[in-house]
N, CA and C of each residue as an Amber inpcrd file, in Angstrom:
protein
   219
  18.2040000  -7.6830000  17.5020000  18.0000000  -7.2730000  16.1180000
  18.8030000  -6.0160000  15.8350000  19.5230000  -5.9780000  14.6040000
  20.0290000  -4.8060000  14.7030000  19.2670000  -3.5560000  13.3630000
  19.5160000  -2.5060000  13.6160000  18.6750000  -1.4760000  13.2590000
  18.5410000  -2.0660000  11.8920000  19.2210000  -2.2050000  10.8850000
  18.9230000  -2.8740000   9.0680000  17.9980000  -3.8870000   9.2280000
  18.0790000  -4.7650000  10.2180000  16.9040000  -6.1170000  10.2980000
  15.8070000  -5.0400000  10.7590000  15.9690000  -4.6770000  11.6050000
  14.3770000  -3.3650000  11.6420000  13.6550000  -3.2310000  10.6920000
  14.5010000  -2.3760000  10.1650000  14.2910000  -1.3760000   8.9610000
  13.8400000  -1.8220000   8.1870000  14.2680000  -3.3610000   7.4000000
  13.6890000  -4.1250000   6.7260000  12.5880000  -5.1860000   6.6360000
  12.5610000  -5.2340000   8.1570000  10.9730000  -6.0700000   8.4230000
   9.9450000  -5.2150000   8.4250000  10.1250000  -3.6730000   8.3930000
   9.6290000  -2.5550000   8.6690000   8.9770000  -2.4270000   7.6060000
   9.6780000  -2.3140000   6.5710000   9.7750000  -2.3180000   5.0300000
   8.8970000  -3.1850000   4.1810000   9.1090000  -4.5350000   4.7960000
   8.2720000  -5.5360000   4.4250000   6.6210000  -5.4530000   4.5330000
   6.7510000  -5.3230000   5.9190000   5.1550000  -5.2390000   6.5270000
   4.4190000  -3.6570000   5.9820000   5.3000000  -3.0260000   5.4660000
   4.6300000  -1.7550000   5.2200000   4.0080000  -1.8860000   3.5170000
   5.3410000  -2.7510000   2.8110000   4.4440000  -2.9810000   1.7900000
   3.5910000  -3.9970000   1.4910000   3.1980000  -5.0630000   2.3430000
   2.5660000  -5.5200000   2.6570000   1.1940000  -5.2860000   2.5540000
   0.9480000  -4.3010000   3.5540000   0.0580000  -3.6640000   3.8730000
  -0.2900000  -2.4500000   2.8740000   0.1030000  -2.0750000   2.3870000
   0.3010000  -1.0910000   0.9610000  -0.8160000  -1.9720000   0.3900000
  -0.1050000  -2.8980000  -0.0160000  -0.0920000  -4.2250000  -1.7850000
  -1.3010000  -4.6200000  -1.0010000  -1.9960000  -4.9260000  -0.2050000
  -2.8280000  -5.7480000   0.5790000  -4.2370000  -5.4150000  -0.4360000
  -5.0500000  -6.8960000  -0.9680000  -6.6930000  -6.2930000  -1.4860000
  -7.5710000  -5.9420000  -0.4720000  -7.3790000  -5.7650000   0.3760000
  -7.8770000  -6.1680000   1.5400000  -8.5790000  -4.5590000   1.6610000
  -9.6880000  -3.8570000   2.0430000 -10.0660000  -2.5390000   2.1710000
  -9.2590000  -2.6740000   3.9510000  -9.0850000  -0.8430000   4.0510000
  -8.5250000  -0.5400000   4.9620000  -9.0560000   0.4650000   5.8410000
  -9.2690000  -0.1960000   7.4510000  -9.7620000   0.9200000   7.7190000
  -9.6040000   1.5780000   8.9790000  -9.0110000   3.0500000   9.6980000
  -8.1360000   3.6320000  10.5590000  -9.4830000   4.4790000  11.6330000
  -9.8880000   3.7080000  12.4900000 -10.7630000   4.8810000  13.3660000
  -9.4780000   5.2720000  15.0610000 -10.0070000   6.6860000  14.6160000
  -8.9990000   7.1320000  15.8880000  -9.6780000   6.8080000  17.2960000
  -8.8200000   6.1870000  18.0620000  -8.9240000   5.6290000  19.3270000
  -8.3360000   6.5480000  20.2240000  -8.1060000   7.4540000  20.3720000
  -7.1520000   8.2230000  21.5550000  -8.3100000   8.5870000  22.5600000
  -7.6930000   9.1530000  23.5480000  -8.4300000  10.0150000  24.3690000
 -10.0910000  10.3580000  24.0120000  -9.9470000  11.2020000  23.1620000
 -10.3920000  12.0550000  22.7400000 -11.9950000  11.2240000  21.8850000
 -11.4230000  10.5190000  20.7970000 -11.6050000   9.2890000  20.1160000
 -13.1320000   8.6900000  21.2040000 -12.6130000   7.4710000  22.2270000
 -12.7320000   6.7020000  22.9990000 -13.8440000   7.9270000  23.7690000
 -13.7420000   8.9070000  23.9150000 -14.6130000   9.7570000  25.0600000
 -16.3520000  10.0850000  24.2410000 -15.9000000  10.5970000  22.3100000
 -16.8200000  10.2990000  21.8330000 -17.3050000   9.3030000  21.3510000
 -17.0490000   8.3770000  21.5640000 -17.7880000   6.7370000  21.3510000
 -16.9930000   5.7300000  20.4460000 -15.7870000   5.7300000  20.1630000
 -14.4140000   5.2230000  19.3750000 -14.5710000   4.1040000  19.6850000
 -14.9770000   3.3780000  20.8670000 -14.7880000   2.0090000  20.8040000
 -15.7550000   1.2280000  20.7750000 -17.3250000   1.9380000  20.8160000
 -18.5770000   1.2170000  20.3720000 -18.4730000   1.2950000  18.8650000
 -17.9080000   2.5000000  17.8720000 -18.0620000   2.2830000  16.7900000
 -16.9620000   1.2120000  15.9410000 -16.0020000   0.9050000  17.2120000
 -15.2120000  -0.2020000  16.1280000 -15.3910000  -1.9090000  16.2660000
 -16.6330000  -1.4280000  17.7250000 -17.1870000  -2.5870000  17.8790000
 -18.5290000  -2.9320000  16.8490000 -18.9350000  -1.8680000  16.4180000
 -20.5730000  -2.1930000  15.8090000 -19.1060000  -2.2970000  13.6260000
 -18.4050000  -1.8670000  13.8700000 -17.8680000  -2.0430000  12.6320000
 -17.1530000  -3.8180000  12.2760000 -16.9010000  -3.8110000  13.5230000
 -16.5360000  -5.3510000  13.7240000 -17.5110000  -6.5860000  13.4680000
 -18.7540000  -6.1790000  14.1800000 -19.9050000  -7.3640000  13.7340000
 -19.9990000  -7.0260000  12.3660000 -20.4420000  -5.5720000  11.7570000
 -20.9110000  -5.9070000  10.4930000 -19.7850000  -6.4600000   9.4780000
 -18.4080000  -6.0560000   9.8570000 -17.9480000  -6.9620000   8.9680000
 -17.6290000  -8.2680000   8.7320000 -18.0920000  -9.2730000  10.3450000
 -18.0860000 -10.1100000  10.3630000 -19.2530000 -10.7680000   9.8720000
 -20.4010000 -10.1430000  10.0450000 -21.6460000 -10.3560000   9.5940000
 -21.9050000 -10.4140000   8.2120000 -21.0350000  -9.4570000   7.6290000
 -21.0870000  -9.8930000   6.0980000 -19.6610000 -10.8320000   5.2570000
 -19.4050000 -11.0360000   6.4900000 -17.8800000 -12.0290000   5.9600000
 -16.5720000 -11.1220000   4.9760000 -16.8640000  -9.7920000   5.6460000
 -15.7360000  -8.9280000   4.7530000 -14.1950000  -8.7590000   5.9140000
 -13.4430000  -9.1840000   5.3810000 -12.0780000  -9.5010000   5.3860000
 -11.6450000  -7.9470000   4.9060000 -11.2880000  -7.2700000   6.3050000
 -11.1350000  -5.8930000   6.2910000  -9.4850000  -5.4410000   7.2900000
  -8.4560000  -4.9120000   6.8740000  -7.4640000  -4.3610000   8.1620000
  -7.7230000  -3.2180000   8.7120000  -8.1670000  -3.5030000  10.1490000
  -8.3540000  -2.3880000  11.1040000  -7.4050000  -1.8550000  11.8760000
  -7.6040000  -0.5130000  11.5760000  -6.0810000  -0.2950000  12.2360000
  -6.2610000   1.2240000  13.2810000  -6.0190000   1.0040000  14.6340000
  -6.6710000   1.8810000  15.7070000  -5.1090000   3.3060000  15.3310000
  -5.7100000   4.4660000  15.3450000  -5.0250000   5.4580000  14.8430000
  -4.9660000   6.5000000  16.4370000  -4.0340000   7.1250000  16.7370000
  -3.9490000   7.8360000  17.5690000  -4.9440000   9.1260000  17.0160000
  -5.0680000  10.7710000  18.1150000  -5.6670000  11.7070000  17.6590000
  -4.8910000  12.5780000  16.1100000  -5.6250000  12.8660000  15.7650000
  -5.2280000  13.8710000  14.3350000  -5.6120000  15.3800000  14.4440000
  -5.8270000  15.7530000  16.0120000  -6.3850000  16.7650000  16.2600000
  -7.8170000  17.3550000  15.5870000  -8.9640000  16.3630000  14.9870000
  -9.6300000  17.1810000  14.9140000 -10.4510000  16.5840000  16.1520000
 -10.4150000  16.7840000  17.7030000 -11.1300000  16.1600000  18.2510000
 -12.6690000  16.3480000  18.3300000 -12.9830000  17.6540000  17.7400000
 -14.7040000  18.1950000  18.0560000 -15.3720000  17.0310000  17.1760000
 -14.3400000  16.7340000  15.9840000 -15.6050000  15.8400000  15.1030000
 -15.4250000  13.9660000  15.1360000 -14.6810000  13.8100000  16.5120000
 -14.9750000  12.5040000  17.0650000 -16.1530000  11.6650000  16.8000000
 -16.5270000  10.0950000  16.7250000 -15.4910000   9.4410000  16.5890000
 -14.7970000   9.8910000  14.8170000 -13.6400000   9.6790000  14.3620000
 -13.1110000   9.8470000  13.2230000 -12.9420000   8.3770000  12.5750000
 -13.2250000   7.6620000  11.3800000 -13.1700000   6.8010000  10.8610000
 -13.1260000   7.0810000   9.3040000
């Protein structure tokens, strides 16, 4: 692929995801994340949205430095 085909599938999927009705939602998974409980809460976020049939994009976010107030969602 060369860097313009990148750039532009890049492009695509970003507005994509922009334009999307879809609610959106970013819990940080890092280190930090994962140590205060990051991956039980994207598991208990997962049933309920399956549980209520909501059609949601989850999207695992690295740290943002505020780690004291882990998990972040």
């Amino acid at each position: 692929m060369t860097f313009d085909e990148i750039q532009s599938q890049a492009i695509s999927e970003w507005q994509a995801l922009e334009h999307s009705d879809k609610p959106r939602i970013l819990i940080g998974t890092a280190t930090c994340g994962r140590a205060a409980g990051a991956i039980a809460a994207l598991e208990a976020i997962n049933r309920e949205l399956a549980k209520h049939n909501i059609k949601a994009i989850i999207t695992q976010v690295g740290c943002i430095g505020l780690c004291y107030a882990e998990p972040l969602v």
